[in-house]
C-alpha positions as CSV (number, residue, x, y, z in Angstrom):
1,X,1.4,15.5,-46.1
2,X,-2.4,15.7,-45.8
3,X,-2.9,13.5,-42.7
4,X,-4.1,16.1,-40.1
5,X,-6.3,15.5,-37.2
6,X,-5.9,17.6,-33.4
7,X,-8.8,17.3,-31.6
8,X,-6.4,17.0,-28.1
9,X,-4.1,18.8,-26.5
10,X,-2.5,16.1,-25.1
11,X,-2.0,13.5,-27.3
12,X,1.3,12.6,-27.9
13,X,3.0,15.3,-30.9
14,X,3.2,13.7,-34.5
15,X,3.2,16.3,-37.0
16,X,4.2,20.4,-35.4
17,X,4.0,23.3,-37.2
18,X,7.0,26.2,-36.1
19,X,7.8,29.7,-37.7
20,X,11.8,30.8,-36.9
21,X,12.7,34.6,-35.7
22,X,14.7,34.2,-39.3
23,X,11.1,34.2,-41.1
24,X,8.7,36.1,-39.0
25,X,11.3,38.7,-37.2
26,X,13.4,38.3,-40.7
27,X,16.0,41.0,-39.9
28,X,16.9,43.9,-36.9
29,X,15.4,46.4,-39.1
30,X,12.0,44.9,-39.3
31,X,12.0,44.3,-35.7
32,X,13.0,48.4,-35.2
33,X,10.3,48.9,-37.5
34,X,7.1,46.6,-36.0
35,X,7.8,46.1,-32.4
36,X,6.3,49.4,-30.7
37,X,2.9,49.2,-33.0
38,X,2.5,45.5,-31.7
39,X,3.0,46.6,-28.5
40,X,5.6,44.0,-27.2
41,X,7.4,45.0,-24.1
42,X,10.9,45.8,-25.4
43,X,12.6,45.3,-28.7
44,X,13.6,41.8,-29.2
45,X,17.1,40.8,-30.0
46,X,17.2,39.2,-33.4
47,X,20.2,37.1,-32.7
48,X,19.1,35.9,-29.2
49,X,16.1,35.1,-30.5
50,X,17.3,32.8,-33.1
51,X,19.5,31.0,-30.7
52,X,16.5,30.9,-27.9
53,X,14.0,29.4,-30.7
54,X,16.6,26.8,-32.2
55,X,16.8,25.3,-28.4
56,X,13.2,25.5,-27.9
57,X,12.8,23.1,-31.1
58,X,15.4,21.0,-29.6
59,X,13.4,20.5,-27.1
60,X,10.1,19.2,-29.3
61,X,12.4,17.1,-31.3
62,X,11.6,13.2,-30.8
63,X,11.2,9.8,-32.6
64,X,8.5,10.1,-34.8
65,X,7.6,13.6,-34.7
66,X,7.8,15.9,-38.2
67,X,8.1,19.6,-37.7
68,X,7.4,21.7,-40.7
69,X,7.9,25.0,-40.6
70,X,6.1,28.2,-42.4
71,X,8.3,30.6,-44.4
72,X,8.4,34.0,-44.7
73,X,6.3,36.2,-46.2
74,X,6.3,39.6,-46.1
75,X,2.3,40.4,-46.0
76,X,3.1,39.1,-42.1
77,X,4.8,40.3,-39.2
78,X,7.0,39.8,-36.1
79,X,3.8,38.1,-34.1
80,X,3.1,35.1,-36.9
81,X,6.4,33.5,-34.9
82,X,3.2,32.9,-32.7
83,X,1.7,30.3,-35.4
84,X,-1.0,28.6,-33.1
85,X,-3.2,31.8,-33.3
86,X,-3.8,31.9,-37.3
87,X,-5.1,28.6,-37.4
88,X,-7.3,25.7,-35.7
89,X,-6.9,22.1,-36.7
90,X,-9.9,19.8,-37.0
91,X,-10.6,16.4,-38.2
92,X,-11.3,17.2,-41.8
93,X,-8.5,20.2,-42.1
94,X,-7.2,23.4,-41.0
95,X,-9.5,26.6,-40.1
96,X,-8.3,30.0,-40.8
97,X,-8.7,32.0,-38.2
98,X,-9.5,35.6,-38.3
99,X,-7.8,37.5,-35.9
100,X,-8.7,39.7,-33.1
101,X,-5.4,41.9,-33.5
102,X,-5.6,44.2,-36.7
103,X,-1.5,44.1,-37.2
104,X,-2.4,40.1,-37.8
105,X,-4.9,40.2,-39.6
106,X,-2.5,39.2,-42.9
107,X,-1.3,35.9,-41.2
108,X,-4.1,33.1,-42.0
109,X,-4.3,33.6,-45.8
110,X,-0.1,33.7,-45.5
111,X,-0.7,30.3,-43.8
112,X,-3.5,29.1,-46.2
113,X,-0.7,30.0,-49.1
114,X,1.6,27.4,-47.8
115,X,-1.3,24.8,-46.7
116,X,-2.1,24.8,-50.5
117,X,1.6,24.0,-51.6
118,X,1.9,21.6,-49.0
119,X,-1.6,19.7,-50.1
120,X,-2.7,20.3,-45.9
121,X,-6.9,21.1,-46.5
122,X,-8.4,23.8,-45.3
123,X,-12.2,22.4,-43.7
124,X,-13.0,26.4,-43.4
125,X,-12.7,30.3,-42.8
126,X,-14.0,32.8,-39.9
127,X,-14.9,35.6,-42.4
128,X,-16.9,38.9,-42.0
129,X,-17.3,40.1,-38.4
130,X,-16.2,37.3,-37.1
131,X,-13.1,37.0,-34.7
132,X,-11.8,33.7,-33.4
133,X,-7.8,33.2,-32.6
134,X,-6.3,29.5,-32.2
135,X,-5.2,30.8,-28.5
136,X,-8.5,31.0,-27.2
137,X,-9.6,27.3,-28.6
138,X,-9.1,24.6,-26.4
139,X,-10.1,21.1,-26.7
140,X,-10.9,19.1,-23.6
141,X,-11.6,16.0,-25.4
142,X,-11.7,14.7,-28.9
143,X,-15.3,15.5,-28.9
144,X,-15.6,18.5,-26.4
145,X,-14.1,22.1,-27.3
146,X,-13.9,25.3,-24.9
147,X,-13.3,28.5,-26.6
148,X,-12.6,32.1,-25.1
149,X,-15.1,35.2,-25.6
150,X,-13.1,38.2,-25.1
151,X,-11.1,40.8,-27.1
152,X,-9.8,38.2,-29.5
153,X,-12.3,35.9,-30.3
154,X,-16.1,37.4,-30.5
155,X,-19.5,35.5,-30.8
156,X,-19.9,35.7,-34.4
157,X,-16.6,33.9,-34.7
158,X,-17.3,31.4,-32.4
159,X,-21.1,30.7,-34.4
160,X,-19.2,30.1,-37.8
161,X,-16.4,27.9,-35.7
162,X,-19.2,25.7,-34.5
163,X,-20.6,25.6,-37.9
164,X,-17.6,24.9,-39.4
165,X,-17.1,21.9,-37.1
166,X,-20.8,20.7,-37.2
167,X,-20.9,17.4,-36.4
168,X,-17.6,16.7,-35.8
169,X,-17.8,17.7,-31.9
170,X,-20.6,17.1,-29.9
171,X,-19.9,20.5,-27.9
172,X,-18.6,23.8,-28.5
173,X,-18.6,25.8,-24.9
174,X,-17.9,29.6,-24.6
175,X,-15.9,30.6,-21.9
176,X,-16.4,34.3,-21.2
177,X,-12.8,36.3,-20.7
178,X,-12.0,39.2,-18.2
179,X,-11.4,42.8,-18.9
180,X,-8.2,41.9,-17.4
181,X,-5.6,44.4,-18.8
182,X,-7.9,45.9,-21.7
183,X,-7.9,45.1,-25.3
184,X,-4.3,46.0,-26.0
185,X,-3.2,42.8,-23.9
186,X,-2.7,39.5,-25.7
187,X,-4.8,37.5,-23.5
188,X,-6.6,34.3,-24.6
189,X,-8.4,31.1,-22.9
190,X,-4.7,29.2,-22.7
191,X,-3.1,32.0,-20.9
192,X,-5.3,30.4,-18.1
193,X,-5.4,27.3,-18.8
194,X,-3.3,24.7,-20.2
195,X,-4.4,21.0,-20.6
196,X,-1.4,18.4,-19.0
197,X,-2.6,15.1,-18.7
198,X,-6.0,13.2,-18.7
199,X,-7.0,14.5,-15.3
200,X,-4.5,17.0,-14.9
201,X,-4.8,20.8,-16.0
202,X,-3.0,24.3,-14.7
203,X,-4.6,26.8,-14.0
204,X,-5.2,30.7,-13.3
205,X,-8.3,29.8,-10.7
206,X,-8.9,33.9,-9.9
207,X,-9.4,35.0,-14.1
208,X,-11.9,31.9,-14.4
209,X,-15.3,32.0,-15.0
210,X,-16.9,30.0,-11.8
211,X,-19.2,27.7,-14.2
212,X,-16.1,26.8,-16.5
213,X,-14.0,25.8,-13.5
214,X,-16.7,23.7,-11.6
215,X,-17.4,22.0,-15.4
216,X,-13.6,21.7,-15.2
217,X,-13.7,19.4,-11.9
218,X,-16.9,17.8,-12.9
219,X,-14.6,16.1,-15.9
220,X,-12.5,14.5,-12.7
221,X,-9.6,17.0,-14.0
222,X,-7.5,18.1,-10.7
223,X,-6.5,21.9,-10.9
224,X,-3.0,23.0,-10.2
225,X,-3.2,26.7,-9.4
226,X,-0.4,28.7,-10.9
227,X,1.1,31.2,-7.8
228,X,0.2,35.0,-8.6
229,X,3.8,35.8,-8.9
230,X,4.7,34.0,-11.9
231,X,0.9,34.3,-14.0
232,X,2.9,37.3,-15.8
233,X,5.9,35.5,-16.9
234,X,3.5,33.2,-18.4
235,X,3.7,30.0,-16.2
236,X,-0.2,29.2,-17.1
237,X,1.0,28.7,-20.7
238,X,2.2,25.2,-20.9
239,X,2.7,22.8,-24.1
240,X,2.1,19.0,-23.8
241,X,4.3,17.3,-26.0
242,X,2.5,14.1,-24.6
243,X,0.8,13.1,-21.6
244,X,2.0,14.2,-18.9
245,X,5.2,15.7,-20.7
246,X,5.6,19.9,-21.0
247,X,8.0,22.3,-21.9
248,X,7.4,25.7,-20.2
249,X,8.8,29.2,-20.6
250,X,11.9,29.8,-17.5
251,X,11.9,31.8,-14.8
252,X,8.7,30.4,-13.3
253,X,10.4,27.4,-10.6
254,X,7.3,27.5,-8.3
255,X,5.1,25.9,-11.0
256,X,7.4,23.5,-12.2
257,X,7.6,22.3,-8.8
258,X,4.0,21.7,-9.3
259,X,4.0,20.0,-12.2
260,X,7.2,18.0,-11.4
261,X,5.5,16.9,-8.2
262,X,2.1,15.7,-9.9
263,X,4.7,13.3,-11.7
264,X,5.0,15.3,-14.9
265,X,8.2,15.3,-16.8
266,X,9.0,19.3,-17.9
267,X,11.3,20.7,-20.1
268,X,12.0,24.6,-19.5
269,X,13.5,26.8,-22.4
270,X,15.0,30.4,-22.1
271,X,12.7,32.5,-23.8
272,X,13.2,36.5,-22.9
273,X,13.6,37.2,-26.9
274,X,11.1,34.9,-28.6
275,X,8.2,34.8,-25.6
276,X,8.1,37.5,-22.5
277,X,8.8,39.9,-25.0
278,X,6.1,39.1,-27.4
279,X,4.1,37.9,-24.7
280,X,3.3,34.2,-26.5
281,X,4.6,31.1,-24.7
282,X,4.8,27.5,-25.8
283,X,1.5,27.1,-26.4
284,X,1.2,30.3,-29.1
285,X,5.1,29.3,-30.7
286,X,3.6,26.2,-31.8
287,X,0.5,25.1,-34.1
288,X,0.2,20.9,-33.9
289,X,-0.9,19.5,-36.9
290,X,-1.4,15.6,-35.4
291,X,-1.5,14.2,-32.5
């Protein structure tokens, strides 16, 4: 159980780790009770939400591919469903994250309790001031890493993230986020940009820094700009199962057009309850443990 190691977003999915509405949403009157405070757009629908995540695994299942999944625990709330944000994986372990959003800031030692009694290391800790969610980490090769600065993820946490990692990357590079919508909105660096292939990447070209996007094209990476009608139903937030392979949230046909004519393969799931809602797509629903 302890073989870990994701240093790409790309690499073909061994090992996935996956919360269900049953454990993180748990019940209707937790859901009455929490959604408002964390600010999601309407109350989810507990039942539709279970249904909409049990497809969305389908669609991850494959030869050779274990998905584990964290249980509940009542120190967290309806956002750890989004279980790529608690936690980073590196060569030697996991990294606990420290999160950005107060209302989370219960979810990494939750996942650190179930890393122990599954014998997964942990290589680390963001601690003190320190802010650094898995959503703005990004690696763009096994030895490169971009992570966000914004409302999330702060410069102390990025300092102890590259420390943590020390030699284990040759390159940590901050990427500076918009204002955007404030600091209420969950926006991180994969809400803008989602790895695909080797040389492929989508993107949100107008919320980019300039110098990330040229360093971007100077890796031979070619762009495909998501439209500006469908960056708020999340079509910039994409997860490759393998090369070349995505799912993606529905309800965004002009960027699967894209994708599907740069010769990717992409699988759509209905996710009204489990992401627009919450505002977490494929990406943030899932936390790969090896690739």
């Amino acid at each position: 159980m302890s073989d870990i190691g994701c240093r790409s977003e790309i690499a073909p999915l061994r090992r996935l780790l996956l919360k269900r509405p049953a454990d993180a949403f748990v019940d209707e009157r937790r859901i009455e009770t929490q959604w408002r405070d964390l600010r999601y757009t309407a109350r989810p629908d507990f039942g539709r939400a279970v249904r909409e995540h049990e497809r969305f695994t389908e669609l991850l299942k494959g030869p050779g591919i274990e998905i584990l999944y964290l249980p509940r625990d009542d120190e967290t709330g309806l956002d750890s469903i989004y279980v790529r944000d608690s936690v980073v994986v590196s060569s030697r372990g996991v990294i606990l994250c420290n999160m950005g959003k107060p209302q989370r800031r219960t979810e990494p030692q939750a996942a650190a309790r179930f890393f122990e009694k599954t014998g997964i290391p942990v290589a680390g800790r963001i601690e003190g001031a320190g802010r650094l969610e898995g959503g703005d980490v990004v690696f763009l090769d096994q030895r490169t890493v971009a992570v966000g600065e914004g409302y999330r993820t702060n410069a102390e946490g990025i300092r102890q993230f590259r420390q943590i990692l020390s030699d284990g990357v040759d390159e940590v590079i901050t990427v500076p986020l918009p204002h955007w919508q404030g600091p209420d909105d969950v926006f991180h660096l994969m809400s803008l940009l989602s790895p695909i292939d080797v040389d492929l990447a989508l993107v949100y070209s107008r919320l980019l820094p300039v110098s990330f996007r040229e360093r971007l094209l100077s890796r031979g990476l070619e762009l495909l700009e998501v439209p500006d009608e469908e960056f708020a139903t999340m079509a910039c937030n994409v997860l490759a199962v393998a090369p070349g392979r995505c799912v993606m949230l529905g309800g965004n046909p002009r960027t699967a057009r894209l994708l599907q004519g740069a010769g990717c393969d992409v699988r759509i799931y209905e996710g009204r309850e489990i992401s627009l809602k919450g505002a977490g797509g494929p990406t943030c629903l899932t936390r790969p443990l090896l690739r």
